[in-house]
N, C-alpha and C positions, 0 to 999 in steps of 0.2 A: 537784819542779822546777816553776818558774813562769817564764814567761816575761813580763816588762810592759816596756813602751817610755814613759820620762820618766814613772815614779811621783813621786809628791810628796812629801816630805821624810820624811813622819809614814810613810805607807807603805811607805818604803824602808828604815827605821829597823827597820822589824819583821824583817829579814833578816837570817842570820847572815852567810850567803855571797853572793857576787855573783861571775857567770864575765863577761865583757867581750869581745865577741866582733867582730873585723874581719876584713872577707873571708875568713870561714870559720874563718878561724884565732882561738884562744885567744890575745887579749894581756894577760889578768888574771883569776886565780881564785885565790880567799883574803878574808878576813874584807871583809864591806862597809864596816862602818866605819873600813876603813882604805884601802879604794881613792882615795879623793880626795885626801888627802895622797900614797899615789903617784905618782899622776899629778901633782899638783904637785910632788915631787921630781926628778918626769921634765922638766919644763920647762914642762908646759901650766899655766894660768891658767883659775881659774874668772871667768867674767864676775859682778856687781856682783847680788848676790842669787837668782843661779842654782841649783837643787837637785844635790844629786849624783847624779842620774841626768840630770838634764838636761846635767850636765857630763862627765859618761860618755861619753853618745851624741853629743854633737859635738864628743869629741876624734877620735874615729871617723869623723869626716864634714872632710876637706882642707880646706873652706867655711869652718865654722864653727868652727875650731879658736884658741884666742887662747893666743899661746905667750909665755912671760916673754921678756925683750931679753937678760936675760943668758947665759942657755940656748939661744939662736938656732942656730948654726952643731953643737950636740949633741943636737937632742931627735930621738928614735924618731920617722919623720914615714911610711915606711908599715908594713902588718902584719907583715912579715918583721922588718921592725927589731925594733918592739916585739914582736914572740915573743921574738928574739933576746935584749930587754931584759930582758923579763921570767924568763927562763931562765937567766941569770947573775944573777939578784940571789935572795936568802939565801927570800924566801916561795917563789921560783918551786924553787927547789933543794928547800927543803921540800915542796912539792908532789908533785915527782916520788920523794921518797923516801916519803913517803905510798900514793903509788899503788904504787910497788915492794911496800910493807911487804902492803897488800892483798892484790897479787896471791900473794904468797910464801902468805898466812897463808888464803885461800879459795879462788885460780881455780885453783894450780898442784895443788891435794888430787884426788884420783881421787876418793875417796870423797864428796864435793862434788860434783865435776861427775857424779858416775851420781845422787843425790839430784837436783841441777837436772833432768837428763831424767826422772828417773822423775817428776816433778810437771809438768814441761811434757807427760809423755805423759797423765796425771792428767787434765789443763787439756782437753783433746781433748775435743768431743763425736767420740759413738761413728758419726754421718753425716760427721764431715770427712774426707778423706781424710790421713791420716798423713804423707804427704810433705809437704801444704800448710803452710802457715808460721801458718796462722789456725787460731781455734783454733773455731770455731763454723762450717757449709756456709755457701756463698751462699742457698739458702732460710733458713736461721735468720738471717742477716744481713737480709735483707730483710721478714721476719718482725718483728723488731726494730725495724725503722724505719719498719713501718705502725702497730706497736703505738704508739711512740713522737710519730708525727704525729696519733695521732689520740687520744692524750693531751694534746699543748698545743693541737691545734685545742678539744676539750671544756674546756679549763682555760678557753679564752679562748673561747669561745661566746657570753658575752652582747656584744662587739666585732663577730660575725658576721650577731649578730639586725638588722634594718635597721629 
């Protein structure tokens, strides 16, 4: 999982998937190279040599959104809508029967879920406490982060010489 804000073309090209995220809510996940025609199906307009992430993230933004004339009084214009949108049309149906298919064929198996615990009790050093949700103490966490500082400080040393 990656997270980037307005990659550029070549960059975005490298992706299989792309999730499209407005106020918190999911309005698109499924193939990237096919979100931009979505979204122009829905009624938005890419502006005059714009990348498709840059057209992503200001369909997302009220401001900077440029919508076709003929699609006007029909296009998804907040995140409820477009969840809405996207969850009646045939990728967003596939979606959710994707995840259904998941959950049926991994999360709902007993014998699954005692494997996950028994590797998350694995993951445990033997000083955290077993309730805690981390999997290393606060000393080894802090341990880690002087080890770690004073690793890029020595990387970067000749920057400190004056």
């Amino acid at each position: 999982v990656v997270s980037l804000y307005q990659a550029g073309e070549q960059l975005y090209n490298l992706f299989d998937k792309v999730c499209v995220i407005s106020e918190g809510r999911m309005v698109y996940f499924g193939p990237a190279k096919k979100a931009r025609q979505y979204f122009v199906d829905m009624g938005y307009e890419p502006y005059h040599r714009q990348t498709t992430s840059d057209f992503l993230v200001s369909i997302m933004d009220p401001n900077a959104r440029n919508t076709h004339a003929e699609f006007e009084g029909s296009i998804p214009r907040t995140a409820e809508e477009m969840v809405a949108y996207f969850l009646a049309f045939p990728l967003g149906q596939a979606n959710r029967q994707s995840i259904d298919n998941y959950r049926n064929l991994y999360v709902s198996k007993p014998e699954r879920k005692e494997a996950y615990s028994l590797s998350v009790g694995m993951e445990h050093a033997r000083h955290a406490p077993k309730s805690n949700s981390y999997t290393i103490s606060i000393p080894m966490q802090v341990r880690a982060i002087i080890v770690r500082r004073v690793q890029i400080t020595m990387d970067d040393i000749t920057s400190q010489v004056v």
